[in-house]
N, C-alpha and C positions, 0 to 999 in steps of 0.2 A: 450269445443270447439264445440261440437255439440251433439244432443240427437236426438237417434232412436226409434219413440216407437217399442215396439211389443207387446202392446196389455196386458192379464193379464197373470200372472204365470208363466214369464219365470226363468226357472231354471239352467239350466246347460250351461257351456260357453268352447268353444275351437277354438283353434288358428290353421289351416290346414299350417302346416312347409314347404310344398312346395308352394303355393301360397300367404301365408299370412292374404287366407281371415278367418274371424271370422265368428263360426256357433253357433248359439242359439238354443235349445230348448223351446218351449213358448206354453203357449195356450193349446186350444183341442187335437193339434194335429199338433205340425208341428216341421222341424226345418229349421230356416232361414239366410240366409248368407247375408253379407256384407264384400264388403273391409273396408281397414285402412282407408280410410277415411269419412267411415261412410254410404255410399251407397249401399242402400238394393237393392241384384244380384237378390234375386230366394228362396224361399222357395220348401221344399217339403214335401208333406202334409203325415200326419200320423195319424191311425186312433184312437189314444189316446195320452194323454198327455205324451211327451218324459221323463223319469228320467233321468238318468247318461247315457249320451252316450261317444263313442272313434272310433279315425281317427286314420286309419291306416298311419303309417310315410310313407312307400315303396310303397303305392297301394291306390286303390281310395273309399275305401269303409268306412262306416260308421256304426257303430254296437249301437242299439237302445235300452236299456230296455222301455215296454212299459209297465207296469203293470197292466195297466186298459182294457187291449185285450189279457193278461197273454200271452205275446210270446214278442221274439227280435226282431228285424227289422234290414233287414241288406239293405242300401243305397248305391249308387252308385254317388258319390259330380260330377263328372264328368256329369253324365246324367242329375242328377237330380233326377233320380227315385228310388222305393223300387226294390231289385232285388228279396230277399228272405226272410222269416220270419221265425223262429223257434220257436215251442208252450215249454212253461213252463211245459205242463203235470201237476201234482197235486201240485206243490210248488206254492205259491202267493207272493204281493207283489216286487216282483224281482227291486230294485232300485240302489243298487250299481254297478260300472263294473270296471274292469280295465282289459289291454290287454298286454298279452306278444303277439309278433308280431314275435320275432325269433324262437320261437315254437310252432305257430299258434294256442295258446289257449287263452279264452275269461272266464275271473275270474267273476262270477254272486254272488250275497248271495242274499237269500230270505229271507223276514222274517218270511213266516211260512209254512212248520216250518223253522228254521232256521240254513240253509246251506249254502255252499258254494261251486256253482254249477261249473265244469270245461266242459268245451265248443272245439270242435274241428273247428274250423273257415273257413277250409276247406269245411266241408260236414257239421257244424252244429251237430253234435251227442253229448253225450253225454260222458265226461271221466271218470270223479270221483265226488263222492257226499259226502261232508263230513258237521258232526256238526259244525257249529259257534257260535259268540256270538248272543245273542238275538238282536234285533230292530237295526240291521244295518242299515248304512244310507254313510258309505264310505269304500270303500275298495284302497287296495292303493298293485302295484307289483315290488320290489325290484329286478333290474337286477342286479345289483353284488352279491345277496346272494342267489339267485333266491329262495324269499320269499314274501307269500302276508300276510300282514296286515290290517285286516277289524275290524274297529270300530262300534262297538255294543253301542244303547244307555242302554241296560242293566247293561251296568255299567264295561265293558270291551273291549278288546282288543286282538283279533281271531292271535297267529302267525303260518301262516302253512308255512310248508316247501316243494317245491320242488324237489323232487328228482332225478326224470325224467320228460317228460311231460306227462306223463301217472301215475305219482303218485305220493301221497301227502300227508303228517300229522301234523295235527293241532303238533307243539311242544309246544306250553306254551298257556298262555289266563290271561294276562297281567290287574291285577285290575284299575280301572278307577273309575269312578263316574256316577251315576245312569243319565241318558239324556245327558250326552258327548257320541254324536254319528258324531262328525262333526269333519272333519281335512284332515291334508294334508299333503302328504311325496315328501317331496326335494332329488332329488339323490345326487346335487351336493353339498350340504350341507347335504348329510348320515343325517337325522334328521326326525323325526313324528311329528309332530304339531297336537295336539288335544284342542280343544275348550270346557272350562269350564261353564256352565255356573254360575248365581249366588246362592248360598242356603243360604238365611235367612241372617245372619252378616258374610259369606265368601263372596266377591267378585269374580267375576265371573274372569276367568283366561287362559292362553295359557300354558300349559302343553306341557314340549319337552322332548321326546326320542329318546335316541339313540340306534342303532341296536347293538346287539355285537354278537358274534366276528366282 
């Protein structure tokens, strides 16, 4: 129906639930909005290339892994502008994210070394730091089991548990296949979707799990 460029390297994509409009990450440094029908609103510039970012459902902000300025960005879709930024401190890499919203924490993994950084979204601080799988590249937060799951291309799969918002342990670390670091968890289909790819005479595959209990 119609094509937008944005230029090179865009990567990550989200749908803002109260307005409808679509935001990009792309480029140097930016992320850019458009509505549904394809018209580019407004960018707002960032001072390295965006990874995984997340829009708040209730609120207007927008939480930025930036890895190449090693600190988050935290956006205001509303303004248009950066409000505040939190530094990584000695972990690198920081690319995955995902956000629990109703206890305002923000799920990080770094890959080195490789953790799994918990974030108070309020003030930005710092909650729990724990081991994960190596070379993550998606993490994914489970509100009915209040569990995160982050996919490692090292060849597994990180499950930590929730127990409160101030605490958290890795329960299991789920075998995979060495460079499956890409997937995506469905709430309304309970399901993990992990991407295979090809080795030699296996064809390359969609991997599904399911949570249990």
């Amino acid at each position: 129906m119609k094509s937008i460029s944005y230029g090179e390297d865009a990567d990550n994509l989200r749908v803002d639930p109260s307005s409808g409009h679509i935001w990009v990450g792309y480029g140097g440094g930016a992320l850019g909005e458009l509505d549904q029908e394809g018209t580019k609103l407004a960018d707002i510039k960032l001072d390295a290339h965006p990874e995984s970012f997340q829009l708040e459902k209730n609120g207007s902000r927008i939480f930025v892994n930036l890895p190449g300025s090693r600190k988050i960005a935290v956006a205001n879709r509303k303004t248009r502008a950066i409000v505040e930024s939190w530094g990584t401190g000695g972990p690198l890499a920081n690319y995955p994210m995902a956000l629990d919203q109703q206890n305002h924490r923000l799920f990080v993994v770094r890959r080195f070394p490789a953790r799994l950084i918990v974030l108070d979204t309020v003030q930005g601080k710092r909650i729990a730091s724990l081991s994960a799988v190596g070379d993550c590249d998606d993490v994914f937060y489970d509100e009915q089991r209040h569990r995160i799951y982050a996919i490692g291309g090292e060849g597994g799969i990180s499950v930590f548990q929730q127990r409160d918002s101030d605490h958290y342990d890795e329960i299991g670390r789920i075998k995979t296949v060495s460079g499956a670091r890409t997937g995506f968890f469905s709430a309304e289909l309970d399901k993990l979707y992990v991407a295979v790819r090809r080795r030699g005479s296996q064809a390359a595959e969609i991997r599904v799990y399911t949570p249990a209990p």
